[in-house]
DRENKEZA-98643 format. One record per residue (C-alpha): residue in three letters; z, x, y. Coordinates in steps of 0.2 Angstrom, whole numbers. Layout:
BEGIN
<mike residu="ALA" zz="Z" xx="X" yy="Y"/>
...
This chain:
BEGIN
<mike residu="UNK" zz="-64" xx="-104" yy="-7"/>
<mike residu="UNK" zz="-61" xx="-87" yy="-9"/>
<mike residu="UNK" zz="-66" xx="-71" yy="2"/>
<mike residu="UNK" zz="-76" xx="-63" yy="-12"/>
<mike residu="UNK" zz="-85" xx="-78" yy="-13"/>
<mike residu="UNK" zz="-89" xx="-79" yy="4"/>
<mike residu="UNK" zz="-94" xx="-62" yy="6"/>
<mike residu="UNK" zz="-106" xx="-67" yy="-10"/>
<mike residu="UNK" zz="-114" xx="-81" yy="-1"/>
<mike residu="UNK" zz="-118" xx="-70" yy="16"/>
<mike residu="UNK" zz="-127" xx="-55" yy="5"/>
<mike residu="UNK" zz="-137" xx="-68" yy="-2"/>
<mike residu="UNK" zz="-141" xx="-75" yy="15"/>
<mike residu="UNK" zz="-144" xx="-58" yy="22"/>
<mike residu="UNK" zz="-154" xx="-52" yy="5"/>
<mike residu="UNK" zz="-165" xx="-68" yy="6"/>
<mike residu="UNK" zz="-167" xx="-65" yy="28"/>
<mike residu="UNK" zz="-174" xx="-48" yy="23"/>
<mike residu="UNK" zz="-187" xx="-53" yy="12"/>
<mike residu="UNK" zz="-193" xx="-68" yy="22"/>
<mike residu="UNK" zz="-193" xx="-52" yy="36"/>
<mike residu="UNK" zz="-200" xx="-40" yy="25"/>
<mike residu="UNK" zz="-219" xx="-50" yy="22"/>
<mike residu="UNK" zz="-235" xx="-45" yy="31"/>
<mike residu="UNK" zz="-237" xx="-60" yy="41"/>
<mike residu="UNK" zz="-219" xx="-67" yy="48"/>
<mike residu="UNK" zz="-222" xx="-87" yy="57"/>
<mike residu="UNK" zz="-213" xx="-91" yy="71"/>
<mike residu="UNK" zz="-204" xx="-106" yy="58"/>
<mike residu="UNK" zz="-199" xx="-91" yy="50"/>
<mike residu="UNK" zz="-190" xx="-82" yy="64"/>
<mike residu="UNK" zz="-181" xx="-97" yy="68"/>
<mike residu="UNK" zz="-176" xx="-99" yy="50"/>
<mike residu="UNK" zz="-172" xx="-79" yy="50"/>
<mike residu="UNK" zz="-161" xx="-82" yy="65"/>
<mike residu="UNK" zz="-151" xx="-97" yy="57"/>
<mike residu="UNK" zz="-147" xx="-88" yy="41"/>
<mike residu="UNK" zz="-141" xx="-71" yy="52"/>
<mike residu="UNK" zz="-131" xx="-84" yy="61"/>
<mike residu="UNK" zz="-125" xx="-91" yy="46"/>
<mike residu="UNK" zz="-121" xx="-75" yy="38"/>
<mike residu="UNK" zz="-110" xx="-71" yy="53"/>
<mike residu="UNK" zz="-100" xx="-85" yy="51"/>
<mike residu="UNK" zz="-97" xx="-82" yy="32"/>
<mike residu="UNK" zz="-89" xx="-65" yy="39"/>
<mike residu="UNK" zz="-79" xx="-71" yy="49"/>
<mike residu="UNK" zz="-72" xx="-84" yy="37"/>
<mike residu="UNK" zz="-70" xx="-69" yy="23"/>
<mike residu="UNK" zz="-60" xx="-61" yy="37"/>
<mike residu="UNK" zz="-48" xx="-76" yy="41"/>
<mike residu="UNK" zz="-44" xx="-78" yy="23"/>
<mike residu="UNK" zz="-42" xx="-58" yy="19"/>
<mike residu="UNK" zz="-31" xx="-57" yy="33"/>
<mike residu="UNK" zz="-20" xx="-74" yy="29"/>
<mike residu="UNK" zz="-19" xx="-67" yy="12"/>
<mike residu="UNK" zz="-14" xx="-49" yy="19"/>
<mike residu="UNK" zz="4" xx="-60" yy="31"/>
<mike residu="UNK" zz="7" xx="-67" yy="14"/>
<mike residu="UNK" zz="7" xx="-53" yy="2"/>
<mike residu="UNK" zz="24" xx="-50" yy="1"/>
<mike residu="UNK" zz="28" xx="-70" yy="-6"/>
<mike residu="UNK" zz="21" xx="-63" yy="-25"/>
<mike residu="UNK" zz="19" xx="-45" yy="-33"/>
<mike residu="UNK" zz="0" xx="-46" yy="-29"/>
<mike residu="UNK" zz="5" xx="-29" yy="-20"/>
<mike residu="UNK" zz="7" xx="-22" yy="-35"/>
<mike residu="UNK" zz="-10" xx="-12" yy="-41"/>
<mike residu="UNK" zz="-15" xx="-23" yy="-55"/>
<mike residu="UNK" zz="-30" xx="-33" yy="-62"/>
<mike residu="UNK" zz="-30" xx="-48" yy="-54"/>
<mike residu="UNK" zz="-43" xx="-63" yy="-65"/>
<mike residu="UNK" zz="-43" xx="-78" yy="-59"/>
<mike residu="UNK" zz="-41" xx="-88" yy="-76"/>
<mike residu="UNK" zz="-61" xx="-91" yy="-80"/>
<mike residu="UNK" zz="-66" xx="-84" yy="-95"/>
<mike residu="UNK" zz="-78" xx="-92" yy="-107"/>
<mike residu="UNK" zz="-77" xx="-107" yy="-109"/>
<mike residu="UNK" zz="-62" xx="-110" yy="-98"/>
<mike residu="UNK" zz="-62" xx="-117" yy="-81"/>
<mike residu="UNK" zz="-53" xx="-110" yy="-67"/>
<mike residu="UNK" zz="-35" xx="-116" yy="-64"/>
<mike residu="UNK" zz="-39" xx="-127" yy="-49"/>
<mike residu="UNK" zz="-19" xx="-127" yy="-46"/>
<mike residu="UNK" zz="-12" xx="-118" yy="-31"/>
<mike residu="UNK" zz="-4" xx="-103" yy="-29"/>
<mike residu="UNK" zz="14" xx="-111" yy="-27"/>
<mike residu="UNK" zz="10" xx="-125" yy="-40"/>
<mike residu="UNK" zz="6" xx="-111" yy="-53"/>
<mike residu="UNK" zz="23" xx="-102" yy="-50"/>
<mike residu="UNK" zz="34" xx="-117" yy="-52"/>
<mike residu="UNK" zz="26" xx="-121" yy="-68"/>
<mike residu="UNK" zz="29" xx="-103" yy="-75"/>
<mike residu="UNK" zz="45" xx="-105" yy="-70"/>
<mike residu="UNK" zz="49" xx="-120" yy="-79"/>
<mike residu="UNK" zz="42" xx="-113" yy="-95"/>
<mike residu="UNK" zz="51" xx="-98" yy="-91"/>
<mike residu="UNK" zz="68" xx="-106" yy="-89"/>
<mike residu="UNK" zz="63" xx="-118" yy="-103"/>
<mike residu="UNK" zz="62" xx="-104" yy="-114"/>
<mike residu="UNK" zz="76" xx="-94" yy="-109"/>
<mike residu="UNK" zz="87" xx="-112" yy="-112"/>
<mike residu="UNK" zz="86" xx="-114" yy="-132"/>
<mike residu="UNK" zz="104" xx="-116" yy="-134"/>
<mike residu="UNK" zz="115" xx="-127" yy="-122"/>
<mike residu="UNK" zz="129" xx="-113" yy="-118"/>
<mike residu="UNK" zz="138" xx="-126" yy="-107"/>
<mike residu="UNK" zz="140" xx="-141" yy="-98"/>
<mike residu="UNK" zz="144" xx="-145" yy="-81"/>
<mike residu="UNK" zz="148" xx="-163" yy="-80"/>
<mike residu="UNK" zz="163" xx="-170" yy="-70"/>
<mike residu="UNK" zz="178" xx="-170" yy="-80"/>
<mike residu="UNK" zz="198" xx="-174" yy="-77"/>
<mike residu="UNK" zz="210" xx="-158" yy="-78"/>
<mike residu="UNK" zz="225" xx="-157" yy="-85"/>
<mike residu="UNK" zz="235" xx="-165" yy="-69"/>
<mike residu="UNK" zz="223" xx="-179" yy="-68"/>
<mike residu="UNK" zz="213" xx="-170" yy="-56"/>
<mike residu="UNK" zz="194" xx="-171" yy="-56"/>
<mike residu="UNK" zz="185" xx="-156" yy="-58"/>
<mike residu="UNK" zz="168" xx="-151" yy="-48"/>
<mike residu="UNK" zz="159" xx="-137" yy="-52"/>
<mike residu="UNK" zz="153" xx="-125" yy="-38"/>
<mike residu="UNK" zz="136" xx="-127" yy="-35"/>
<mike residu="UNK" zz="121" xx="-112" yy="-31"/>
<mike residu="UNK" zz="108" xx="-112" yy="-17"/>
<mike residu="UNK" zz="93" xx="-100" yy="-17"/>
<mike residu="UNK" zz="100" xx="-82" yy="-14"/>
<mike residu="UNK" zz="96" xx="-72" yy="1"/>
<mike residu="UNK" zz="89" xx="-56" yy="-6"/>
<mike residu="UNK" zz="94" xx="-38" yy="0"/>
<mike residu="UNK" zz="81" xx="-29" yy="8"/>
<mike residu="UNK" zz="75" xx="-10" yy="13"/>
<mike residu="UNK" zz="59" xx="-4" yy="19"/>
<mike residu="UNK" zz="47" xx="8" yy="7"/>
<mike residu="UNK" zz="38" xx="12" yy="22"/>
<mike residu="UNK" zz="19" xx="13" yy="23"/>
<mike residu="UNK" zz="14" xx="31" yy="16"/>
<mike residu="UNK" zz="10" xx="22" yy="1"/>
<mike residu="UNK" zz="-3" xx="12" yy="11"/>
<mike residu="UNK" zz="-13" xx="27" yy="21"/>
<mike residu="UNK" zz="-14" xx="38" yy="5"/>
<mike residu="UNK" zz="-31" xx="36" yy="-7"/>
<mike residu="UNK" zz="-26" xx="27" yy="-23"/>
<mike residu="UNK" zz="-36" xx="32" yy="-38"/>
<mike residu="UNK" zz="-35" xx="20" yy="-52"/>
<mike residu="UNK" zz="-41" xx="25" yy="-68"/>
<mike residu="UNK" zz="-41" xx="15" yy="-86"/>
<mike residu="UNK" zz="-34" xx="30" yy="-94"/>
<mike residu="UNK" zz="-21" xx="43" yy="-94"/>
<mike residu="UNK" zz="-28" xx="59" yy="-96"/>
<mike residu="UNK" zz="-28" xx="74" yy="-83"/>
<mike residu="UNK" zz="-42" xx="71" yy="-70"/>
<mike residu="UNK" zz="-50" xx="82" yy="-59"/>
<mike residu="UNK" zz="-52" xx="79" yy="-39"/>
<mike residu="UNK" zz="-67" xx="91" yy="-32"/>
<mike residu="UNK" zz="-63" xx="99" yy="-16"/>
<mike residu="UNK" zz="-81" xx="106" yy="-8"/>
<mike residu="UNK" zz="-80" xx="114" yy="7"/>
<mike residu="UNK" zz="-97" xx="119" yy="16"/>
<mike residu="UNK" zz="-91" xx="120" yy="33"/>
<mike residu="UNK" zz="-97" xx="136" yy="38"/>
<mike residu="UNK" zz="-114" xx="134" yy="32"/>
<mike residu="UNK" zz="-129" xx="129" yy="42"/>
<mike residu="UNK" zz="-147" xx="133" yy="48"/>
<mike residu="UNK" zz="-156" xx="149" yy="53"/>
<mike residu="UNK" zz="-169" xx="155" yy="60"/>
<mike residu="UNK" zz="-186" xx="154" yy="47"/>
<mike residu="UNK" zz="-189" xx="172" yy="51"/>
<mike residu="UNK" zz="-170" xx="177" yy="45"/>
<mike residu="UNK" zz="-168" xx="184" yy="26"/>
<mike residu="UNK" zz="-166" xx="168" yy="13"/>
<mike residu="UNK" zz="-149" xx="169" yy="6"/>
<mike residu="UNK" zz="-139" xx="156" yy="-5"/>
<mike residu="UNK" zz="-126" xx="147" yy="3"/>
<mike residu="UNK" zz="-117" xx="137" yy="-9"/>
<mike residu="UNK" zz="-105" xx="125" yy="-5"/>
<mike residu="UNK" zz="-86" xx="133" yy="-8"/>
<mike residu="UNK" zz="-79" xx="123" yy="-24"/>
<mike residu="UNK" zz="-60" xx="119" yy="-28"/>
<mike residu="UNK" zz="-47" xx="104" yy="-30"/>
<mike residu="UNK" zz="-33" xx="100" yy="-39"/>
<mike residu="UNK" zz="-29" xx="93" yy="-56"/>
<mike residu="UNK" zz="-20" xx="76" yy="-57"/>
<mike residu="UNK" zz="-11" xx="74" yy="-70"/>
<mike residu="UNK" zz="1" xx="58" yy="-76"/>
<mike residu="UNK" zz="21" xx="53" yy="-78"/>
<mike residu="UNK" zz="24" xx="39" yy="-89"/>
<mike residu="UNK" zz="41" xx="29" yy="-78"/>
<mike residu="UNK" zz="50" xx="13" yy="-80"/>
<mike residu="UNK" zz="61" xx="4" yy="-72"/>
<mike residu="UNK" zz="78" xx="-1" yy="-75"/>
<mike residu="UNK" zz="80" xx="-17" yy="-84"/>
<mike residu="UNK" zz="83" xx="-31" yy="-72"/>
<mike residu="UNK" zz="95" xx="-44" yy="-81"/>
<mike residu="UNK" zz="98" xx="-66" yy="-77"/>
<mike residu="UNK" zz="114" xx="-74" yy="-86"/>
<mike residu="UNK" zz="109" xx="-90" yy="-96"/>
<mike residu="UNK" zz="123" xx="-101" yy="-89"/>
<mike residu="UNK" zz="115" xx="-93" yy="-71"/>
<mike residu="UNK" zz="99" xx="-98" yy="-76"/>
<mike residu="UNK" zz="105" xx="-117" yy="-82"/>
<mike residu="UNK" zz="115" xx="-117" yy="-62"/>
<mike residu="UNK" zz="102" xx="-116" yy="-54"/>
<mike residu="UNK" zz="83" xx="-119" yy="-46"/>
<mike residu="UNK" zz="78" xx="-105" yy="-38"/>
<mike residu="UNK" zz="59" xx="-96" yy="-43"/>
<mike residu="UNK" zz="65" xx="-83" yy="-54"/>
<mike residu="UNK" zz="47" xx="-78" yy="-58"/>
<mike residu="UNK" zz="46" xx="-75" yy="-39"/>
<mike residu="UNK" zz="63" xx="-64" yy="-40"/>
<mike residu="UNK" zz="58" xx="-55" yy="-53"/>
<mike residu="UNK" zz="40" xx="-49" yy="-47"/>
<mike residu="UNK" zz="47" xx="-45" yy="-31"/>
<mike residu="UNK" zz="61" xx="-37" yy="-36"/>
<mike residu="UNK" zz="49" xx="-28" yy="-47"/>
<mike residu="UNK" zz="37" xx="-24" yy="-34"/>
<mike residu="UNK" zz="51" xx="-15" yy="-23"/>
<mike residu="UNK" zz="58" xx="-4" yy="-32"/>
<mike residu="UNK" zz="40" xx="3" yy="-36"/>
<mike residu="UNK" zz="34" xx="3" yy="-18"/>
<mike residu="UNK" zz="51" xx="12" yy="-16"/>
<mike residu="UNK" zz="48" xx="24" yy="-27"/>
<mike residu="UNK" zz="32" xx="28" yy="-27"/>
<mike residu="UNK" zz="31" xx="32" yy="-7"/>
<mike residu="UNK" zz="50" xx="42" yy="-10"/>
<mike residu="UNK" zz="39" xx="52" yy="-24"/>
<mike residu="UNK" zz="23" xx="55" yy="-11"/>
<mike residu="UNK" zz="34" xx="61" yy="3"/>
<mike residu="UNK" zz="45" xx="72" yy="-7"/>
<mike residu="UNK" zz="38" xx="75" yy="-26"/>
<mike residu="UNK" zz="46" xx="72" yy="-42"/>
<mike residu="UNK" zz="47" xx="88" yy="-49"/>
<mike residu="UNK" zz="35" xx="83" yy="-62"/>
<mike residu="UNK" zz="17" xx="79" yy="-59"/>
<mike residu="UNK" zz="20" xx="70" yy="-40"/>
<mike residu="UNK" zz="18" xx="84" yy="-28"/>
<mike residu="UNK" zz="24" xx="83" yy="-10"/>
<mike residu="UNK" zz="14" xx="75" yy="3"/>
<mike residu="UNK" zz="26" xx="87" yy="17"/>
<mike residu="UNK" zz="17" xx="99" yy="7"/>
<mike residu="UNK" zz="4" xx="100" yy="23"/>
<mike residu="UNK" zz="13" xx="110" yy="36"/>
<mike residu="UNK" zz="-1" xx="117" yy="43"/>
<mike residu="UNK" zz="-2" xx="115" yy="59"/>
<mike residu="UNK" zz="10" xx="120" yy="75"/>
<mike residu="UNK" zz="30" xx="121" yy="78"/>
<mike residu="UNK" zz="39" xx="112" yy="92"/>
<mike residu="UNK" zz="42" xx="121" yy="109"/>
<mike residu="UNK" zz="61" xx="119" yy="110"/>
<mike residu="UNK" zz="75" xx="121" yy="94"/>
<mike residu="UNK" zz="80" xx="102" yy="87"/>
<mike residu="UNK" zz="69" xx="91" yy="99"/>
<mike residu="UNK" zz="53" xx="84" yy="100"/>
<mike residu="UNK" zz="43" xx="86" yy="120"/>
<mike residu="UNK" zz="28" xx="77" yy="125"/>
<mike residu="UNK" zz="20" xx="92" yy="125"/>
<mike residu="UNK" zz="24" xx="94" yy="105"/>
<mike residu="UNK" zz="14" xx="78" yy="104"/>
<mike residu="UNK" zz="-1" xx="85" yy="112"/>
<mike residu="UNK" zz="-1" xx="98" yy="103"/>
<mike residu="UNK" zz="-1" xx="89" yy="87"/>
<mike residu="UNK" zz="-13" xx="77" yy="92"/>
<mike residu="UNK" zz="-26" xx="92" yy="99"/>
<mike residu="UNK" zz="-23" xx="102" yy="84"/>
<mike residu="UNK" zz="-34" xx="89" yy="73"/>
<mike residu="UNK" zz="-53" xx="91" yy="69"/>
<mike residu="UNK" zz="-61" xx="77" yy="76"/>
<mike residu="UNK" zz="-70" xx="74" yy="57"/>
<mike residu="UNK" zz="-51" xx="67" yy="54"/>
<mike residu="UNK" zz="-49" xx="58" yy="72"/>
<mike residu="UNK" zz="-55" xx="41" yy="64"/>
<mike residu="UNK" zz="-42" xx="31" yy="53"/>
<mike residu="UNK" zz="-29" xx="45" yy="60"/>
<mike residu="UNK" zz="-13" xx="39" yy="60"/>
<mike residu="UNK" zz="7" xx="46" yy="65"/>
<mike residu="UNK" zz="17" xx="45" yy="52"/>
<mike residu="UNK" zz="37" xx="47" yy="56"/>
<mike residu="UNK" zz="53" xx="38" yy="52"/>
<mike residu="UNK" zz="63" xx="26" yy="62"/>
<mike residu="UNK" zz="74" xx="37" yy="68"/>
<mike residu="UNK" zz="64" xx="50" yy="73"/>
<mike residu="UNK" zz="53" xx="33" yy="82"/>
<mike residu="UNK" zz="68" xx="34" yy="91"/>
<mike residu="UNK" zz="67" xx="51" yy="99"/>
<mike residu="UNK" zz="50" xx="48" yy="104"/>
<mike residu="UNK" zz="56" xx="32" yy="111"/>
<mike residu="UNK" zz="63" xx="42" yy="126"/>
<mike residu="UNK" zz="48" xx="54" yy="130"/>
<mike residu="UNK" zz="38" xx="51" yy="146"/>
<mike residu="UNK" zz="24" xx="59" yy="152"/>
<mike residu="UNK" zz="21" xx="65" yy="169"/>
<mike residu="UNK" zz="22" xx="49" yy="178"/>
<mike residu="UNK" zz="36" xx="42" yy="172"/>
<mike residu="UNK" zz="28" xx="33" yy="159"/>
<mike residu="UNK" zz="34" xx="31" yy="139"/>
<mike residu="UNK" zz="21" xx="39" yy="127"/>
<mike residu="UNK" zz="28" xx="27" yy="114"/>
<mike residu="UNK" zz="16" xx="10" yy="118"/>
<mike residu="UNK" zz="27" xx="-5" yy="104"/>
<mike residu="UNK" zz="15" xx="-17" yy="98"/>
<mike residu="UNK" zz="15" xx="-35" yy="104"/>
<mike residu="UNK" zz="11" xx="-43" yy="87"/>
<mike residu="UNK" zz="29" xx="-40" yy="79"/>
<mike residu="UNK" zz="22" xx="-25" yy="65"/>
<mike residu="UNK" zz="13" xx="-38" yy="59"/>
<mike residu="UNK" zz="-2" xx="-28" yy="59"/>
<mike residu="UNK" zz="11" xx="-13" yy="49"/>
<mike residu="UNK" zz="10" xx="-1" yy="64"/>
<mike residu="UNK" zz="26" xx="1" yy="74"/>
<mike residu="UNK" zz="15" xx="4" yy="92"/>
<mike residu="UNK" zz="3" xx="18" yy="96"/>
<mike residu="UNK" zz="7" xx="36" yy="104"/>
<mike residu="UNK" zz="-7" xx="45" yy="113"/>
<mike residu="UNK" zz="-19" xx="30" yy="107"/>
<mike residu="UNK" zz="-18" xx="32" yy="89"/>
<mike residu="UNK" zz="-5" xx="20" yy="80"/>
<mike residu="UNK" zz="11" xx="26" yy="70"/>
<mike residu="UNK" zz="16" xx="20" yy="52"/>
<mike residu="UNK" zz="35" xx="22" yy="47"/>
<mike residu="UNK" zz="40" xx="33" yy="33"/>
<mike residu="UNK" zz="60" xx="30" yy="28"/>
<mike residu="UNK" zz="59" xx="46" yy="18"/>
<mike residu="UNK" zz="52" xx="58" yy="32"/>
<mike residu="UNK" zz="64" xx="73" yy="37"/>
<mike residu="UNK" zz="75" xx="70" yy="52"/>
<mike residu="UNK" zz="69" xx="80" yy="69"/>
<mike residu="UNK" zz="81" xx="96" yy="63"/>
<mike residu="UNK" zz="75" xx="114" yy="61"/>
<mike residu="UNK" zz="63" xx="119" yy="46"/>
<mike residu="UNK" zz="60" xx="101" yy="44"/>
<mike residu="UNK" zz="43" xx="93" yy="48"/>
<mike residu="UNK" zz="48" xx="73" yy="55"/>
<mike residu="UNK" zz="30" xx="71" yy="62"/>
<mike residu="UNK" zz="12" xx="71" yy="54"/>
<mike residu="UNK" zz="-3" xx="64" yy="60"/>
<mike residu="UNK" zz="-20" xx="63" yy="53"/>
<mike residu="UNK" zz="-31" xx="55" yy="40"/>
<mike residu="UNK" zz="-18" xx="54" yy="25"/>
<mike residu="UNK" zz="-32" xx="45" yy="15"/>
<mike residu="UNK" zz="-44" xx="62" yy="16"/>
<mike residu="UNK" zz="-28" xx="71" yy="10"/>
<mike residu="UNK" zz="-16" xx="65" yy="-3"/>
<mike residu="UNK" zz="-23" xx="56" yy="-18"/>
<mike residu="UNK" zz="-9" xx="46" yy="-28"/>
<mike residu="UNK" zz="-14" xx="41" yy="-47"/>
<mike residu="UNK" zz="-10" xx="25" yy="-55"/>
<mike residu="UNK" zz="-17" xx="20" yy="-73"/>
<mike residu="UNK" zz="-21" xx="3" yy="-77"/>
<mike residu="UNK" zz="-17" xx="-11" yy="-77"/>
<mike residu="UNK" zz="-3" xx="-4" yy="-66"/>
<mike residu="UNK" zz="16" xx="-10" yy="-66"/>
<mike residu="UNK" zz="17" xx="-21" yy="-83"/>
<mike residu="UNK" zz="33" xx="-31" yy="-84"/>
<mike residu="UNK" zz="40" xx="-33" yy="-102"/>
<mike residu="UNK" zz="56" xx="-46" yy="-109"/>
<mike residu="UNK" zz="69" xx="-40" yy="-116"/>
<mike residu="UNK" zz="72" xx="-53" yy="-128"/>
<mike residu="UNK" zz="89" xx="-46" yy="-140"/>
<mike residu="UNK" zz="95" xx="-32" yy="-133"/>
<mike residu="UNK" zz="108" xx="-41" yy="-121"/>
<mike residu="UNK" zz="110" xx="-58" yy="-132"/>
<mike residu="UNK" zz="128" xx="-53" yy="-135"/>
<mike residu="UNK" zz="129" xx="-53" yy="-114"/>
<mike residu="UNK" zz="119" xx="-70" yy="-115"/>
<mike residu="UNK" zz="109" xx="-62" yy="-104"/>
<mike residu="UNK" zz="88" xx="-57" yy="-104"/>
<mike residu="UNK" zz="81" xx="-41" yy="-97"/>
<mike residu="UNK" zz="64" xx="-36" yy="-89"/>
<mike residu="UNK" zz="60" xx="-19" yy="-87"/>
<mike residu="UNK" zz="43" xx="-13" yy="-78"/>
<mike residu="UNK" zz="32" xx="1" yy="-82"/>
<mike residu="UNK" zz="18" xx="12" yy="-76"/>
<mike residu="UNK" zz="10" xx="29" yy="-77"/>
<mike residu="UNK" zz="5" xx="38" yy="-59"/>
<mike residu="UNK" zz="4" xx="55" yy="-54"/>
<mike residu="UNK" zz="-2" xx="63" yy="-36"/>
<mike residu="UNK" zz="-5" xx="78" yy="-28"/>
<mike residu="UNK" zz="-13" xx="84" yy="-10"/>
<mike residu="UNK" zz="-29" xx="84" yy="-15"/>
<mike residu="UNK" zz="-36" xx="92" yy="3"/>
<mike residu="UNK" zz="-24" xx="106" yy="11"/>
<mike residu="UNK" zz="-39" xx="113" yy="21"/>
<mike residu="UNK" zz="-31" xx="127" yy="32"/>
<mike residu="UNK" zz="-28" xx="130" yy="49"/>
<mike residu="UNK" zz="-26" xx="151" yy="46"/>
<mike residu="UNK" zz="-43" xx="151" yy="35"/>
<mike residu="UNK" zz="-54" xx="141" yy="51"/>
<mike residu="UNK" zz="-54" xx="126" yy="39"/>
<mike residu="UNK" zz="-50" xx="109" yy="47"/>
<mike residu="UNK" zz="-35" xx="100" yy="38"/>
<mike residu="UNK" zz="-34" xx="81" yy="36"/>
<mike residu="UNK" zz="-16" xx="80" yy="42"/>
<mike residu="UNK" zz="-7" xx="92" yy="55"/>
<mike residu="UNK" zz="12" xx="94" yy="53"/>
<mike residu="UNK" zz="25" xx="96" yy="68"/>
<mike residu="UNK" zz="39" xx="110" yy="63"/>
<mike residu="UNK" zz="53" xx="108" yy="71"/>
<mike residu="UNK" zz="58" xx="127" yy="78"/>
């Protein structure tokens, strides 16, 4: 069973609990009946939970990461696939390989070389995979999805310095402040991804799963590259926020830097705050203790399975590859509520992966290329010289 479906099953429970509640005249039958569906409600939670979170450890096996339309294979007149996730991906890549293979372009069999000697051919196991982290700015910024491509606007109201007066003061309007940004779209692809035939007769491997992954990294890649930094185009940069304060000594970061920081946040931002800071910067804060000797850095126990590296000053810290270095002029440290501040753009249906079918049948080779449109853009600077809170406080390095 799935989450949604559980999640389903409790609003029922907790709809049908309310009305039963809800009547004039409530029986004591009727509490205990009450109290059973609250209690089974509960449990339905819980389970939704389980499953959203074993599907959240397993993300990274598919391209599911990828923002994308998702069905499930019903449709009208046609039943779910009742196969599992694996059994689904080995039959795609049977038809895939099955398809690739309509000529034999070689055969392997033992045969006697010219000496007499027998030949064998070298055989291929599944590959190991090269890896580098695209960090987790793409996960604490908003992602608006939209089904078209067209420029959007994001509002920006600010009524923070409005509130009540006395009834015996002189009426006067005070309209919220209006603003925002416009976020417009950049049409990207990737660059094609190519398998031999005679690699693809060798060996067993899932090439679907290679593929998507494959696929799914470079974007995350690139679209967190593009947030920290822009594109020049229409991804604006996310170290565009350097409000906020500028270290105490030249090319190092102190504990009091930290504090600073931290104190230099609104506390409408406080919840869902996070740090955000490469590794190697992770590093430097490694080595700062407070006044008692103790590190300010607290590691996490669960292996970053829950995608924080560890906590400084109670609030958790996300890695970003591409932040700048601890060096002068550069901000290595921001903390705060990225989600409030930085809006990234993605149209539907998201990254589409598309065969290259002739272009390299002279290489007996087949291509995939991926595409998407996104954009993005700070879509709440606020303003520490103006009075108005900002989402995310940068640390400057003097």
């Amino acid at each position: 069973m799935k989450a949604k479906e559980l999640r389903e099953q409790r609003a029922k429970l907790v709809l049908d609990a309310q009305k039963i509640m809800g009547g004039d005249k409530v029986s004591k039958e009727q509490r205990g009946q009450v109290d059973k569906m609250l209690a089974d409600a509960e449990e339905l939670r819980k389970d939704a939970e389980r499953l959203e979170q074993i599907d959240k450890l397993t993300e990274g096996r598919s391209a599911a990461a990828i923002p994308r339309g998702n069905p499930d294979g019903e449709g009208e007149g046609q039943p779910a696939d009742a196969r599992s996730h694996e059994e689904q991906r080995s039959a795609t890549g049977k038809a895939l390989r099955s398809w690739l293979k309509k000529e034999q372009f070689e055969h392997r069999d033992l045969s006697v070389s010219a000496n007499g000697g027998v030949m064998i051919p070298t055989a291929v196991v599944d590959p190991k995979v090269a890896k580098k982290a695209a960090g987790s700015v793409y996960d604490l910024v908003y992602k608006l999805r939209t089904a078209t491509g067209e420029p959007v606007k994001a509002p920006m109201l600010n009524d923070i310095d409005n509130g009540f007066v006395l009834n015996s003061t002189a009426s006067s309007t005070t309209d919220p402040a209006t603003g925002g940004v416009t976020l417009s779209i950049d049409d990207i692809r990737s660059n094609p991804i190519l398998l031999e035939n005679s690699l693809l007769q060798d060996v067993e491997f899932d090439l679907v799963g290679f593929i998507e992954k494959s696929t799914n990294s470079r974007y995350l890649r690139t679209a967190s590259k593009w947030i920290t930094n822009g594109n020049g185009s229409n991804v604006a940069s996310l170290l565009g926020l350097d409000s906020g304060v500028t270290s105490s000594t030249a090319d190092v970061v102190t504990y009091g830097d930290l504090v600073n920081t931290m104190t230099a946040l609104d506390p409408a931002y406080a919840i869902g705050a996070a740090w955000l800071m490469s590794t190697a910067t992770v590093g430097k804060v490694l080595q700062i203790e407070d006044a008692n000797g103790r590190p300010i850095f607290v590691p996490f126990n669960d292996g970053a399975l829950s995608g924080f590296a560890g906590t400084i000053l109670g609030y958790p810290v996300k890695i970003n590859p591409y932040q700048p270095a601890v060096a002068t002029g550069n901000v290595p440290i921001q903390f705060g509520d990225f989600e409030e501040a930085y809006t990234w753009r993605e149209v539907l249906p998201g990254v589409v992966l598309k065969r290259l079918n002739e272009r390299y049948a002279e290489l007996n080779k087949v291509g995939f290329v991926a595409f998407a449109r996104v954009g993005g853009g700070v879509t709440n600077a606020g303003g520490l010289e103006t009075d108005t809170p900002v989402p995310v406080v940068a640390l400057t390095i003097k």
